[in-house]
Structure formats: structure tokens, C-alpha cells
N, C-alpha and C positions, 0 to 999 in steps of 0.2 A: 504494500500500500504506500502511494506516496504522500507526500504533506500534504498537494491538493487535496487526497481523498479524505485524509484525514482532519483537514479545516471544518471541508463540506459534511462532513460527519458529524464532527463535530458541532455544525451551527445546526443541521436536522434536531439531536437529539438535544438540544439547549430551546430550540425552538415547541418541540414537542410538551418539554418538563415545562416550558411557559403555559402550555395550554390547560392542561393536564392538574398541574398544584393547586392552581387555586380552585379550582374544582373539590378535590381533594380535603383540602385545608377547610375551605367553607363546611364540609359537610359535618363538622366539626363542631361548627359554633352555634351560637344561638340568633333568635333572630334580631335579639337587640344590640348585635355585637356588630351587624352586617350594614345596618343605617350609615347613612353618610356623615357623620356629624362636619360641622365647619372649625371647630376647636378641637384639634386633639392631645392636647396638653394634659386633659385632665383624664384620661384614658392609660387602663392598665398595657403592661407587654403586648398581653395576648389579643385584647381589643384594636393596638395598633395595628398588631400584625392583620386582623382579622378586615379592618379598614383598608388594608393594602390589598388584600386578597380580591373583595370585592371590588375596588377600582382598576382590579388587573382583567377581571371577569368582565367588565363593561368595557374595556379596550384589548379585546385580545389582537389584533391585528398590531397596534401601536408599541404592544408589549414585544411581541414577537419579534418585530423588526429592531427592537432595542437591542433585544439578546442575541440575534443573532448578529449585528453589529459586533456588540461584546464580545462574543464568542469567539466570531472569527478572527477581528483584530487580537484579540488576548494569545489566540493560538498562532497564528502571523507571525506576529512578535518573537512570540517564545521561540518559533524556530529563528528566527532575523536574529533576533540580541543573546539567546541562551543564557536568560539568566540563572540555573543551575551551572554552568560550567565558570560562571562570573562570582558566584558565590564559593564557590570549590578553589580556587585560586588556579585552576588548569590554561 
């Protein structure tokens, strides 16, 4: 496999886990956890997370394209700069 295959692979299954989580994650919560409040300062961990979830679930297209940005640059990179060989002092 080359790096190609392995970027594209890798934005597939990062694009995927975007779809996928908050799906997951919500089914989880409650249904007063899922509301959108406009302050969330005053919200537990698990409410934030739970606020996120749902804003990911009303933009899955916007999410997707995030991550798989992410993805691919992060792994791009990693082959470009190799920062395990840069920590290693090699």
C-alpha cells in the first residue's frame, strides 16, 4: 500500500467515525442534554460533550469535510516532516 492509499484510507475511515459517533454518543443521553442551549458555561462535561454531538448530527456534511481535511493533512505531514524520526534524534 502506498501513502496515497493510505491518506485516502485514512480520510474514508475518519470521515465515517464522523458520521457514525454522534449517532452513537447521543443515544446515550437524555433528552434534556441534547437542546441547544446558547450559554454553555454552566453545563456539566458530559452535557458539553452531548451539545457537540448534536451540532455535529445537524451538520454532518460540514463535519465530514472538516475531518477529513484533518485527516489527510495530519497524515500528509506525518509522512512530509516525520515527526517520530524528529523526536528519536535519527
Amino acid at each position: 500500500m502506498g501513502e496515497s492509499d493510505c491518506i485516502v484510507n485514512s480520510i474514508i475511515v475518519g470521515v465515517v467515525i464522523s458520521f457514525v459517533m454522534p449517532r452513537v454518543v447521543l443515544m446515550f443521553s437524555k433528552p434534556d442534554e441534547i437542546k441547544l442551549a446558547q450559554n454553555i458555561d454552566g453545563l456539566t462535561e458530559k452535557e458539553k460533550l452531548m451539545h457537540l454531538m448534536s451540532h455535529k448530527v445537524q451538520m454532518p456534511v460540514t463535519v465530514a469535510l472538516i475531518v477529513a481535511f484533518v485527516v489527510g493533512a495530519s497524515v500528509y505531514l506525518g509522512y512530509i516532516l516525520k515527526p517520530m524520526k524528529m523526536l528519536r534524534g535519527n
